[in-house]
Structures are given as C-alpha cells and as structure tokens.
C-alpha positions as CSV (number, residue, x, y, z in Angstrom):
1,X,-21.1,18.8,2.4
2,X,-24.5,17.7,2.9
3,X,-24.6,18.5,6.8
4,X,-23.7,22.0,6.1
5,X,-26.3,22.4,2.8
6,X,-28.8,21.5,5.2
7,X,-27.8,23.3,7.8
8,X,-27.7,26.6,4.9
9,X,-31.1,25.6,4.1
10,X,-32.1,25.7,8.3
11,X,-30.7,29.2,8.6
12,X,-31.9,30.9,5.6
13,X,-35.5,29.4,6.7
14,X,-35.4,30.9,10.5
15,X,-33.9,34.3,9.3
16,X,-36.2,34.6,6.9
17,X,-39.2,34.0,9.2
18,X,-38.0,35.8,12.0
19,X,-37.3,38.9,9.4
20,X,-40.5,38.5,7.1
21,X,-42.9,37.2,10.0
22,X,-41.5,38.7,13.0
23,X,-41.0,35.3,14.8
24,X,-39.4,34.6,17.9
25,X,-36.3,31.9,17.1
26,X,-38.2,28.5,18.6
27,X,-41.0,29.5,16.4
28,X,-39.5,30.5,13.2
29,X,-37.0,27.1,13.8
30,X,-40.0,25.0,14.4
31,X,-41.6,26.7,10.8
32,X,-38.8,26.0,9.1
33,X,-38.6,22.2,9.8
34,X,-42.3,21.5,9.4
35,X,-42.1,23.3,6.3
36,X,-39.3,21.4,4.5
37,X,-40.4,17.9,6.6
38,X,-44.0,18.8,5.1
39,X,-45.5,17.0,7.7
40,X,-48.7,19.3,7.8
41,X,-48.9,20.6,11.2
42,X,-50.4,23.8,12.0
43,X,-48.4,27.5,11.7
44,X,-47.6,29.2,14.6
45,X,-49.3,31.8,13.1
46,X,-51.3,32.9,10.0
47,X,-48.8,33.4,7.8
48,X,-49.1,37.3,5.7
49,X,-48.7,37.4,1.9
50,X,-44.9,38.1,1.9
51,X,-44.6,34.9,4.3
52,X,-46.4,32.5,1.7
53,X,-44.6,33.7,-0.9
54,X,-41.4,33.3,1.1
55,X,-42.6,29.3,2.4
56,X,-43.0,28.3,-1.3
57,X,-39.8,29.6,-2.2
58,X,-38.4,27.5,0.8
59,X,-39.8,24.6,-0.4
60,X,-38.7,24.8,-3.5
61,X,-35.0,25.3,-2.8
62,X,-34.9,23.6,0.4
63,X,-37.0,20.1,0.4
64,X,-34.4,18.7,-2.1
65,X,-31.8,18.9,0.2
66,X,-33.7,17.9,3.4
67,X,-35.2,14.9,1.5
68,X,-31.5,14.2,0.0
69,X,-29.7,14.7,3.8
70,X,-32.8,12.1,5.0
71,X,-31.9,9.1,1.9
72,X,-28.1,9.5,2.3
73,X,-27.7,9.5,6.4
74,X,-30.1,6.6,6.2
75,X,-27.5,5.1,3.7
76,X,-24.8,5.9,5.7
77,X,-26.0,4.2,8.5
78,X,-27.5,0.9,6.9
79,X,-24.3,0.3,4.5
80,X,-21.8,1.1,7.7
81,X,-20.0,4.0,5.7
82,X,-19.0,6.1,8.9
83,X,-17.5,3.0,10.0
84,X,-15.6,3.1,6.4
85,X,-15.0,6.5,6.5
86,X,-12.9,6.3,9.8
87,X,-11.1,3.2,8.9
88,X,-10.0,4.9,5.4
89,X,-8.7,8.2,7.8
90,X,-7.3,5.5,10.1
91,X,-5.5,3.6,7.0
92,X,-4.1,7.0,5.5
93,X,-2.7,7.9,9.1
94,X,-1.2,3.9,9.1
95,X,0.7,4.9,5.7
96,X,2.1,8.5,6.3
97,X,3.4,7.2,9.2
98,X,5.5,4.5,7.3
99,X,9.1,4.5,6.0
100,X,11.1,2.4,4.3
101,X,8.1,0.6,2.9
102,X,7.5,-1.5,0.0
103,X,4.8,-0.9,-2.0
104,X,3.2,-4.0,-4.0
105,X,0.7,-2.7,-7.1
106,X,-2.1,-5.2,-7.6
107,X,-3.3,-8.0,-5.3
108,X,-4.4,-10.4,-7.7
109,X,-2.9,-14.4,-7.3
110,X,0.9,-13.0,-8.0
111,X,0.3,-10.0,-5.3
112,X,-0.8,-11.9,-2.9
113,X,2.1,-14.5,-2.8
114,X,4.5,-11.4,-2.7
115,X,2.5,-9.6,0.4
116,X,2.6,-13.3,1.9
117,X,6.0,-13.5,1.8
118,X,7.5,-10.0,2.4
119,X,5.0,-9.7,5.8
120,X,6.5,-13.3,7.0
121,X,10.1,-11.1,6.8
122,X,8.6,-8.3,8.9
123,X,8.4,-5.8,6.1
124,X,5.7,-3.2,6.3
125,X,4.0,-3.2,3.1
126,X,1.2,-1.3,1.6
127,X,-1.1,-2.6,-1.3
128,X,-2.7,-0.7,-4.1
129,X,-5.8,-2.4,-5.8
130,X,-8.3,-1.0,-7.8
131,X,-10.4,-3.8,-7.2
132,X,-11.6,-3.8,-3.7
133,X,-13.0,-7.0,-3.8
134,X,-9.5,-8.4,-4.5
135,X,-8.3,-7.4,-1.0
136,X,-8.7,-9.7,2.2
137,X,-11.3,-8.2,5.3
138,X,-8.3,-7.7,7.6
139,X,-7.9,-4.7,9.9
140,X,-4.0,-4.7,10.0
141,X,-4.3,-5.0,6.0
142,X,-2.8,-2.0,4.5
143,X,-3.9,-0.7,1.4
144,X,-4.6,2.1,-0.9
145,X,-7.5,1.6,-3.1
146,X,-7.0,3.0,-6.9
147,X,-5.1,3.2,-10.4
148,X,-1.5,2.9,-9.2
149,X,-1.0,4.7,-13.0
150,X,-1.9,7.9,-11.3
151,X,0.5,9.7,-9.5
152,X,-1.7,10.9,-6.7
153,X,-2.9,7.0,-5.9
154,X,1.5,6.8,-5.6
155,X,1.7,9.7,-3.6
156,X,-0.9,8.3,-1.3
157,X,0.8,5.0,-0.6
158,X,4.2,6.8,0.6
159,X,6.0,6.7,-2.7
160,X,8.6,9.5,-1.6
161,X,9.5,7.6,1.8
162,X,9.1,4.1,0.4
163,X,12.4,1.8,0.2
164,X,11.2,-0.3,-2.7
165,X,8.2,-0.8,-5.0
166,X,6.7,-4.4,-6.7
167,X,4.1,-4.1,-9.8
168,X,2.4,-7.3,-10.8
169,X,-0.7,-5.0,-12.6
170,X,-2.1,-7.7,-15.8
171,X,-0.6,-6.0,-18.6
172,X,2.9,-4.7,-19.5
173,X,1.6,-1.3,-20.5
174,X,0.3,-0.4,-17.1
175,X,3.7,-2.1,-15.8
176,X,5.4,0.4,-17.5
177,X,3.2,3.1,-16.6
178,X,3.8,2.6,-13.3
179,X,7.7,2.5,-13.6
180,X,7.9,6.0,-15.0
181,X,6.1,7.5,-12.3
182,X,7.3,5.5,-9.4
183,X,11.1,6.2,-11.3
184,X,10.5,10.1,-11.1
185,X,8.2,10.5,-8.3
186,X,11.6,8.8,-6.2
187,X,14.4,8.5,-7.7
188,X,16.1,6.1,-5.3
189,X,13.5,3.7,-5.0
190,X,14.1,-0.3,-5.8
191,X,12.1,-1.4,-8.3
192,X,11.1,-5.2,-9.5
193,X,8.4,-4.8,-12.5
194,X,6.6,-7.9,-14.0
195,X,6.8,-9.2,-17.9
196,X,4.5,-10.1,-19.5
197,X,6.1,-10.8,-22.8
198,X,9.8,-10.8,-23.3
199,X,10.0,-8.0,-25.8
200,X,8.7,-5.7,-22.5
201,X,11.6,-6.4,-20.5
202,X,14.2,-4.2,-21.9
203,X,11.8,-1.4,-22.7
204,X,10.7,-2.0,-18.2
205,X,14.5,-1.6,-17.6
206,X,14.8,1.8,-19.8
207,X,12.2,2.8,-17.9
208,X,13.6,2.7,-14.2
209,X,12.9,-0.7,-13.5
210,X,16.1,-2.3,-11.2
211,X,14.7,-6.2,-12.1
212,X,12.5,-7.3,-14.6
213,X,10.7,-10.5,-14.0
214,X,9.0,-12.7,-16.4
215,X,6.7,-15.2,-14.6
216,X,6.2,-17.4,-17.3
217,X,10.0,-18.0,-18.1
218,X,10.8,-18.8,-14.5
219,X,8.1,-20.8,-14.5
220,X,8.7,-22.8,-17.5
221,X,12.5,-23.0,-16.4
222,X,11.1,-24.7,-12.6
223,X,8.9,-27.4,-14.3
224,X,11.8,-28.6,-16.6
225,X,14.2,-28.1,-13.8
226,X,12.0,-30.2,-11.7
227,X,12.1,-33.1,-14.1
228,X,15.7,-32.6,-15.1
229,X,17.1,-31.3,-11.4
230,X,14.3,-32.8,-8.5
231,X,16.7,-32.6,-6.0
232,X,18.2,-29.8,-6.8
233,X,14.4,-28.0,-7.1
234,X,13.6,-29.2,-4.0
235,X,16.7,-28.3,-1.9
236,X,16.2,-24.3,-3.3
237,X,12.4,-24.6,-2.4
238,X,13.3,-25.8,1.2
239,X,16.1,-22.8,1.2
240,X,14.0,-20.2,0.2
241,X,10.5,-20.4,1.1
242,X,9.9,-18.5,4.7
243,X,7.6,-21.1,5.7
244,X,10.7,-23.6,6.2
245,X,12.1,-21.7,8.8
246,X,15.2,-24.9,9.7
247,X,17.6,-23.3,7.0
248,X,17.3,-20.1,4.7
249,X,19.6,-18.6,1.9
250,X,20.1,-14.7,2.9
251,X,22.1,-12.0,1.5
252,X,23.8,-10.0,4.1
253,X,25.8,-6.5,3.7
254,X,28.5,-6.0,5.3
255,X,28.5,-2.4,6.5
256,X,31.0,0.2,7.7
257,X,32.4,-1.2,11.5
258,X,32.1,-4.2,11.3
259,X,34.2,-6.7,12.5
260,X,34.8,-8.9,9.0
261,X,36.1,-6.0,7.0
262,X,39.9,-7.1,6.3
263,X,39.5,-10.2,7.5
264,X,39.2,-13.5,5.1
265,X,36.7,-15.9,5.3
266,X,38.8,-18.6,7.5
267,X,39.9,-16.0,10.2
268,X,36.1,-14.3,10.4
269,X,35.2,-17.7,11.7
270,X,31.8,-17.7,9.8
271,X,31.6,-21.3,8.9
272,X,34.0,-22.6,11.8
273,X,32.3,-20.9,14.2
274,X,29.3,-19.6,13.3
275,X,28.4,-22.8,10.9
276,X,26.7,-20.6,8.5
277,X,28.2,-21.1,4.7
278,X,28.9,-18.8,2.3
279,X,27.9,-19.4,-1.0
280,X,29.0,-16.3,-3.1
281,X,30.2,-12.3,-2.4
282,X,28.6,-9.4,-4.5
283,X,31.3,-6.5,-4.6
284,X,30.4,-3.0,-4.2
285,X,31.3,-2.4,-8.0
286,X,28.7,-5.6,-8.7
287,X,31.2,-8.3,-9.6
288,X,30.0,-11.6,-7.8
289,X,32.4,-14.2,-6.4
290,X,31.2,-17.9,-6.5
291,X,31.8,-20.1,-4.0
292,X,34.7,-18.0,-2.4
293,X,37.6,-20.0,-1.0
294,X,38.2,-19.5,2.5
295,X,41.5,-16.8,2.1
296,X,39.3,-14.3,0.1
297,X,38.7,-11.4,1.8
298,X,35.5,-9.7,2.9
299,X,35.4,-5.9,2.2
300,X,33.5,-2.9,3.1
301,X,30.0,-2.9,1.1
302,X,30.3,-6.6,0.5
303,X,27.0,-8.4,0.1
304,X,27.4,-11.9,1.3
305,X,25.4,-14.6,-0.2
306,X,24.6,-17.1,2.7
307,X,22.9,-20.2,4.1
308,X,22.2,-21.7,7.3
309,X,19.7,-21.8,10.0
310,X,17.2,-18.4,11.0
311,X,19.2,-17.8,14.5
312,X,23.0,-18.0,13.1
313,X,21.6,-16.0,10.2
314,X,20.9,-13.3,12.4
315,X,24.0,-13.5,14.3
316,X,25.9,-13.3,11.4
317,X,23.9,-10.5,10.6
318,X,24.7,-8.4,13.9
319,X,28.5,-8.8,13.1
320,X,27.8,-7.7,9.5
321,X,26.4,-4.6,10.4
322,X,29.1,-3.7,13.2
C-alpha cells in the first residue's frame, strides 16, 4: 500500500508538470522527486505561475507519503520484516497444505509438553499463540499467531481439514470459547479441552468437547499415587512417556481386512508370537474389556489396548490395519 501511494504521488507529479509546464518525461520525473525529496536543487526551468501553484500543492499532498515510504522501508529493512513477511506467507502455505492435523491452542508450560510429545509420534501439529514471545525461534515450528477465540485465527490453522484439536488457553472461559467454534466450524473434529475448575468440565463436554481434562486432579491423583503406588507410578511413566522408547502402551484399531477379525486372542498369535500383550479391547459400541482372556475374540472396529516394545508395536500394527 505504501509502494503504490508513492508511486500515485510520482505520477500525478510528472503528469502534472509535463501538462502544466510542458516538460519532457526525464524532466518533469526529475521535478517531481526534487520536489517531494526537497533537496533544493535547481528547476529545469523557471517554473510559470500555474507551475508554483501546482509544486505547493505537491508538496503538500505528496511529502507526507514520500517522507512516510522513506521511515517505514528503512524500518523494514533494519527490523528484518521482509524476512518476516515471507516466512509468515511461507508458514500459511506450510498449514493449507496440512491434513489430518492437530491443532494445540496456547504454548504456554502445558502446550509445550503436548507439541513435545505429539511431534516425537510424527504428528504434524500447528500452534496458535497470541503471545509470540511464547513460541521457540525454529524454522520447522509451525504456528499461527492470534486469539484462537476467533474463528478466522481457526480457519487459519486448518480447522476444516484438521483431525483433532488440544486447548490449554489459562482460563476455562476462553476453553469454552474455543470448543464452540472449533465444534461448529468441524463437526468431526476430536477434541481434548483443559479444566480449570471442576464445575467447567461438564459445561466443556456440552459444549463439543470429546475429553475434558483437569490438570490439577491428575496431578494431585500422581503425587498421592506416587507415595501410595511408586512402583506402580513408575512402571506407567516408563510405558508411556516417548522418550523410553524399550516398551510403550499403544492403542491399535483393528480395521476392515485384517487378518485378526474372527480370530481369538490365542489363535492371532499376538502374545505367542508377536510377544506384544494385550491389556484391554474397546468395542465399537465403547464397552471396554479388561484384561481379555486369551479365547475372546477380536472384531471388526476393535481398539486394542497394548504393550510391548516400538518394533512389535508396529508390526502388530500392520496386521491390524489389513
């Protein structure tokens, strides 16, 4: 916008000399600069009456932007915005080019465990923080700075094409917030809000929330777990932090083709030979099995709670999935 106001400014000033004064176009271009510049060099020519009057109205509505165009591209070069500007166009290209994304709102201490660990699992996330100082100075960090209340700061992030969406913002209110819009904006999206307090859970889930999770009661739970249950703690920790990569829990679904459908747990040879343990099934209807014995029977949309170690995981995983 300011290139082309100066560049208006440019071309009213050399038609207007070239039609008032009779100017060739070097000369009337070359008026025109040293007249909004005001550096004081000489006229080509002694200007007429009609050509002073039509230099003061030049300077007047012209020097404002020259001077304006001279401060902000001096800006732009000395705060490194063009290098901003590109990486911003390069980030927006990043995220419409993303499906099947998650989308984490707010990157404070909570945020930033959650990116941690859903990168380590190879899922492309994208961040929204108003607070650009909150965000690490990495070029393959993708993020969308803004309100994530505001539907156009969703839009922008990928909502529509998105697989699931995490908000950690401070308070429940903007929790909430967020949930309505995300719920409408897609209707098929996944979900997980934070609580605050407990009273905000319920009114989350009403929302469109899938999960509701209250930090502080999980949190409270772990440290009298941990003095009730240390082994116990410690074996889940081991199981379910990515950074132990010897043994993980998993959930696995078991999809249409595959080879376990029908088959019970002895004769699908998961444990035998596989050696990867099933600890529960989730039925398609949502009813969970515990500890299954080994003649129940896997079925089609089963989601098998597992553990074992990252490379049987993921062979289990291709037979799963057919």
């Amino acid at each position: 916008m300011i290139l082309l106001l100066l560049l208006i400014v440019l071309v009213f000033g050399t038609v207007g000399y070239i039609i008032i004064e009779d100017m060739n176009f070097i000369d009337a271009v070359y008026m025109t600069v040293i007249t909004l510049a005001t550096v004081g060099f000489k006229e080509v020519k002694e200007l007429d009456e009609p050509g002073k009057i039509f230099t003061i109205i030049l300077i007047l509505s012209g020097f404002g932007v020259f001077t304006y165009t001279l401060t902000t591209g001096a800006k732009i070069i000395i705060e490194g915005e063009i290098k901003e500007v590109f990486k911003k166009r390069k980030m927006r290209k990043k995220i419409e080019g993303l499906a099947q994304h998650y989308i984490v709102c707010g990157y404070g201490r909570m945020g930033s465990i959650i990116v941690k660990e859903l990168k380590t699992n190879n899922m492309p996330v994208v961040v929204i923080e108003k607070n650009k100082v909150n965000l690490p100075e990495d070029e393959e960090f993708t993020y969308v700075e803004g309100d994530a209340t505001h539907d156009d700061i969703l839009k922008s992030a990928g909502i529509q094409k998105a697989k699931g969406l995490i908000t950690v913002l401070p308070s429940d209110a903007e929790n909430l917030y967020v949930v309505l819009s995300a719920r409408e904006l897609n209707p098929d999206l996944f979900i997980v809000a934070r609580a605050v307090d407990k009273e905000a859970e319920p009114k989350l889930k009403r929302a469109g929330a899938n999960r509701v999770v209250s930090p502080y009661f999980i949190g409270g739970l772990r440290i009298a777990h941990t003095v009730l249950r240390p082994t116990v703690v410690d074996f889940l920790e081991f199981a379910t932090r990515s950074e132990h990569i010897e043994i993980q829990i998993e959930e696995i679904e078991v999809s249409s083709g595959s080879s376990l459908i029908g088959k019970t747990i002895a004769q699908s040879g998961i444990g035998r030979d596989i050696g990867v343990i099933i600890l529960g099934i989730k039925r398609a209807d949502g009813r969970m099995k515990f500890n299954p014995t080994s003649q129940t029977l896997i079925k089609e949309g089963d989601t098998l709670i597992v553990i074992g170690q990252i490379d049987k995981l993921a062979l289990l995983e291709k037979l799963a999935k057919g």
